[in-house]
N, C-alpha and C positions, 0 to 999 in steps of 0.2 A: 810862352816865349815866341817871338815873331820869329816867322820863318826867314832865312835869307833869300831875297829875290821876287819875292812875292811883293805886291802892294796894295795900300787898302779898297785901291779905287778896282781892283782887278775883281774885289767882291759887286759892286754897285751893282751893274748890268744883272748878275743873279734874282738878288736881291729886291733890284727895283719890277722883275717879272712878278717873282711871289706875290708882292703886293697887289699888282694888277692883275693879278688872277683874281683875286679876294675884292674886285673890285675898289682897290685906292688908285686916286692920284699923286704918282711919285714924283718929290725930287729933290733934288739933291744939294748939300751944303748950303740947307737955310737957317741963317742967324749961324749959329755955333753946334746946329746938328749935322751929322752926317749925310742920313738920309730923312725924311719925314713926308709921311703918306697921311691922302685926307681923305675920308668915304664921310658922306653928310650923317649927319647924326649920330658919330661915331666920334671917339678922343682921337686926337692927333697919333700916329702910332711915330715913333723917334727909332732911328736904328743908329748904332753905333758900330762904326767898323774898326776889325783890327785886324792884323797881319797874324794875330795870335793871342793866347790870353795874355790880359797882362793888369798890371795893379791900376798903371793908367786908363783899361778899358773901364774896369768898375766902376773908377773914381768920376769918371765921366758920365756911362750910362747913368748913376746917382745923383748928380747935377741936372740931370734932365730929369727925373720923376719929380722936379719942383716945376716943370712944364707941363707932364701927362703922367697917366697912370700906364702906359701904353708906352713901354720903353725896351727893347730888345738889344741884345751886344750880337755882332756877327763875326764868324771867324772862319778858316779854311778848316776844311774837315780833313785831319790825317791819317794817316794808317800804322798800323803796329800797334804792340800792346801798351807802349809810353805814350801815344795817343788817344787810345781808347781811352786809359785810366784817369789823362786829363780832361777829358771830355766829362767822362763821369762826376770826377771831382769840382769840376768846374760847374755842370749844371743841376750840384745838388747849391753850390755859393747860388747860382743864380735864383732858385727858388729860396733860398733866404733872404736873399734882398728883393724880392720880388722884379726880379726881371725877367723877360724873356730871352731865348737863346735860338736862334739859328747856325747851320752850320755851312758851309756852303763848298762843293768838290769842285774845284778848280779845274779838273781834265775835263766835263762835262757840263759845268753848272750847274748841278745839281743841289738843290737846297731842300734842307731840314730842318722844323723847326721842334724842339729838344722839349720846350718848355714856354710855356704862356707867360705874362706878367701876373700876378696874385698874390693875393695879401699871404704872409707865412706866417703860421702856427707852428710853433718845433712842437713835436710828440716828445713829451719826456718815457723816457725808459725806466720801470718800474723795480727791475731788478737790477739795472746798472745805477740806479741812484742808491738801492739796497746794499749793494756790493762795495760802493764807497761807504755809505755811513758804518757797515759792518769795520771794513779796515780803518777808518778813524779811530773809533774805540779800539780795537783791540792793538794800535798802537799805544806802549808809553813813552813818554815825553815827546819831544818833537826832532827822529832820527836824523833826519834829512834836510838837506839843501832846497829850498824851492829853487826849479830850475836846472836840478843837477839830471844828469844822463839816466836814461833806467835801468843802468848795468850797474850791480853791488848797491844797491838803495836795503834799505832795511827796510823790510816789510814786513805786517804783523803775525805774520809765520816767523817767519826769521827769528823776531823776538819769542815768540813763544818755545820755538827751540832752545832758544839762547837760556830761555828761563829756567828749562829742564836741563840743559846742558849742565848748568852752574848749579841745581839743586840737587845733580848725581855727584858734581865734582869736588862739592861738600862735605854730601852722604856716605859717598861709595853706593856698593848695589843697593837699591831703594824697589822694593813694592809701586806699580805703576799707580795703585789706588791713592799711595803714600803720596808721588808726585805730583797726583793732579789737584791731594786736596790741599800739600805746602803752596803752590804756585797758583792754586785758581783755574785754573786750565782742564777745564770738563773734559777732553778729549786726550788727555796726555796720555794714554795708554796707545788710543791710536797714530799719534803724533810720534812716541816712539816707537812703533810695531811697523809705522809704513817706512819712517827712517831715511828721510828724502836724502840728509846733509852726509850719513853714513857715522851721525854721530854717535850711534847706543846699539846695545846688543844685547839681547833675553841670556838672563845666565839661569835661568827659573823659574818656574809657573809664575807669572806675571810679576818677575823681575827683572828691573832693569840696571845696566851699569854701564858707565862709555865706553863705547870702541877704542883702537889703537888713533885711527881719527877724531872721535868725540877729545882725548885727551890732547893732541894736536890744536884740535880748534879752540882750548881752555886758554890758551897764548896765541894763538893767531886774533882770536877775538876778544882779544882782553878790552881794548880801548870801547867795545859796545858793550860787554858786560859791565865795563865801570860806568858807562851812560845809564844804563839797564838799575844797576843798582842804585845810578842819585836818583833818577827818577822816580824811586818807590820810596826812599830811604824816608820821606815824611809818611807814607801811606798807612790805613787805617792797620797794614799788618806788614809792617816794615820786615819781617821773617820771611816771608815768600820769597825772596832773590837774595838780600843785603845777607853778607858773609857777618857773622857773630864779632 
C-alpha cells in the first residue's frame, strides 16, 4: 500500500546513485519505464517505482521482463513489524516472478537491494505434500466448502472421531480393539485415550464408552454423522459407521 505523501519520483535520485555506483548509465522515464540503466555488454536493467507494494507495481515490473531479464520494482523501506512482514512477503513474490527488489530509506537515501532478478524454481515440500495426500484419504466423502473459513471445517480427525463416536453410540461400552477393527481406524485406541473432543471415557481395561459430552455431541453432530454415514453406506463394509 502506498504511503500518503510520499512520491515515486522521491525514490529516483537514490536509486539512480545505486546504479552508478555499479557502473550504469541512468535515466529516467524512457518509453514506458521508470528508470532504465545501461553498462555495455550488460541487459538493460529496468526499475520500476512505487510509493509502496501494490498489484499495479507487479503487473508492470512483468510487462517489462518482455523487454529485459534485468527488471527490479523499488519501494520505500518502512519500519515496524507490518513493514518488515511486507517486505518479507513481498520479496519472497518477487523471487517467484523473477524480479529484483530494492528498497530504499527516504530520511537518508539509503538503498537496498533484497533480491536479484532469476529464474524461480519452488522447492516442493516433501512432507507438506505428504501431510496433504494423508488428509485426502482419510477424509470420507467430500465435507467441505472449497473456499469456506478454517474455522469448523471437518477434517479427517474430526471424522475419525465422529466414527468412534457413532460406533460407541450404538454399542454402548465397546473394547477399544472392538472399535478400531468395526471402523477401520488402527489408532482408535489412541484416538480415544488422547480424547481431544472430550467425547469418551475409559470405564475398563481398554474400554471405552462416551462421556456426558460424547453423548451431547451424538445431536449436536448429527447432520455430519448422517454425511458420515451416506458416505460409506455403499462401501465394501457398509457396517463400520451406517446404524443397522
Amino acid at each position: 500500500m502506498a504511503k500518503t505523501g510520499i512520491k515515486e519520483t522521491d525514490l529516483y535520485l537514490p536509486v539512480k546513485r545505486l546504479l552508478e555506483t555499479q557502473g550504469y548509465t541512468v535515466k529516467g522515464e524512457v518509453s514506458a519505464a521508470d528508470v532504465v540503466a545501461m553498462r555495455e555488454g550488460d541487459e538493460p536493467v529496468i526499475v520500476e517505482l512505487k510509493a509502496g507494494f501494490s498489484l499495479s507495481l507487479f503487473h508492470q515490473a512483468i510487462q517489462r521482463q518482455a523487454i529485459s531479464d534485468a527488471v527490479y520494482v523499488a519501494v520505500p523501506r518502512g519500519t515496524g513489524r507490518a513493514s518488515l512482514k511486507a517486505l518479507v512477503e513481498n520479496r519472497k513474490l518477487c523471487r517467484r516472478l523473477g524480479l529484483g527488489l530494492i528498497t530504499v530509506r527516504l530520511a537518508d537515501g539509503y538503498t537496498e537491494i533484497h533480491c536479484d532478478p532469476a529464474p524461480y524454481k519452488p522447492r516442493q515440500s516433501r512432507p507438506r505434500k505428504t501431510r496433504l495426500l494423508r488428509e485426502f484419504e482419510r477424509l470420507v466423502g467430500d465435507p467441505n466448502l472449497g473456499g469456506a473459513t478454517r474455522r469448523n471445517l471437518v477434517t479427517g480427525y474430526r471424522q475419525e472421531a465422529l466414527r468412534c463416536l457413532n460406533l460407541l453410540d450404538e454399542r454402548g461400552p465397546t473394547k477399544a480393539a472392538e472399535v478400531a477393527r468395526q471402523t477401520s481406524i488402527g489408532h482408535a485406541r489412541r484416538l480415544m485415550a488422547d480424547n481431544h473432543y472430550g467425547w469418551f471415557e475409559r470405564i475398563g481395561v481398554g474400554i471405552y464408552a462416551l462421556s456426558p459430552q460424547g453423548v451431547e455431541a451424538t445431536a449436536q453432530y448429527l447432520p455430519e454423522l448422517e454425511k458420515l454415514r451416506a458416505s460409506t453406506a455403499d462401501a465394501s463394509n457398509p457396517s463400520v459407521i451406517a446404524k443397522p
